[in-house]
GULUM-818056 format. One record per residue (C-alpha): x, y, z. Coordinates in steps of 0.1 Angstrom, whole numbers, padded with zeros to 4 digits, always signed. Layout:
XYZ;...
END
This chain:
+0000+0000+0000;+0010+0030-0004;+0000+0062+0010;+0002+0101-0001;+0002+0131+0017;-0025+0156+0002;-0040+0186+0018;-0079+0178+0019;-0102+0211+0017;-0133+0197+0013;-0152+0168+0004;-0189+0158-0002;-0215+0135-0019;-0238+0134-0047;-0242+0123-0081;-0235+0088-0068;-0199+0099-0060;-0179+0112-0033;-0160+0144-0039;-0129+0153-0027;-0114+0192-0032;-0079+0196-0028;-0055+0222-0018;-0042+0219-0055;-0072+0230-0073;-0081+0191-0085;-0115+0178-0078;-0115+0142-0075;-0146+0119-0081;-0148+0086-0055;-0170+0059-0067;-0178+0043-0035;-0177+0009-0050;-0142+0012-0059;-0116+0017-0039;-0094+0036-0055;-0099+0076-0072;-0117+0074-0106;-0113+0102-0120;-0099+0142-0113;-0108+0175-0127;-0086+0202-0121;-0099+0237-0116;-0074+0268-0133;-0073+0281-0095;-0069+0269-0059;-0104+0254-0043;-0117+0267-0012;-0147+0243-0009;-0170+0226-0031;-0207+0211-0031;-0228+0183-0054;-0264+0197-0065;-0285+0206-0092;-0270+0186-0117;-0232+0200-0113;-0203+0201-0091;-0200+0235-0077;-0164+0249-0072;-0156+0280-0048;-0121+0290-0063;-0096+0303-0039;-0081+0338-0046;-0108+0343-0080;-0140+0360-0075;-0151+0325-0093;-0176+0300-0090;-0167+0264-0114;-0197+0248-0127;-0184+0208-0132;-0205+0183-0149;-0200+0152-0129;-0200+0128-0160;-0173+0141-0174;-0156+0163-0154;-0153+0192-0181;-0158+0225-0164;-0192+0238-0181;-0193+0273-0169;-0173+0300-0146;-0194+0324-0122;-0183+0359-0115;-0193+0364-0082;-0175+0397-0081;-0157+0390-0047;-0139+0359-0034;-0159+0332-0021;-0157+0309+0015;-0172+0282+0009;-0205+0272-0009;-0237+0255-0003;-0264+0235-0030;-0298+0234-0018;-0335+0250-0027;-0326+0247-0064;-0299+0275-0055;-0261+0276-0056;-0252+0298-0018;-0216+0310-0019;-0203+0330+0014;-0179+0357+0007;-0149+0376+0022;
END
């Protein structure tokens, strides 16, 4: 076995997947009948968080005034967000994306 040292920012589930946001800007998609990573999607920025809804992976990019819209099929990055200022972290629910802001 062996075993690597990432920094872990934020993880959730949906889609059928576990998601995994790392300090490196990759998004990683966990099939939790598989043991091992099935795929990654890296984002042009850092990640501050991420959250599964609404048909999309939803990205909070660290130091970018940037939301990533992700399509969790194939992991191609279908749309960036302005928010206009840089977001916390971020929240799916009510048929809403909710970012929190600095």
């Amino acid at each position: 076995m062996i075993l690597v040292a990432v920094a872990l920012l934020a993880i959730a589930y949906g889609a059928g997947f576990v998601w995994v946001g790392l300090a490196s800007g990759a998004v990683v998609r966990i099939d939790p009948q598989q043991p091992t990573p099935s795929s990654t999607a890296p984002t042009a920025a850092g990640l501050v968080d991420l959250a599964v809804g609404e048909g999309s992976v939803w990205v909070a990019r660290r130091g970018a005034p940037t939301v990533d819209r992700i399509d969790p099929e194939t992991l191609d990055v279908t749309d960036t967000i302005d928010i206009g200022t840089t977001p916390a972290s971020i929240a799916v629910g009510f048929g809403q994306v909710w970012v929190t802001a600095y």
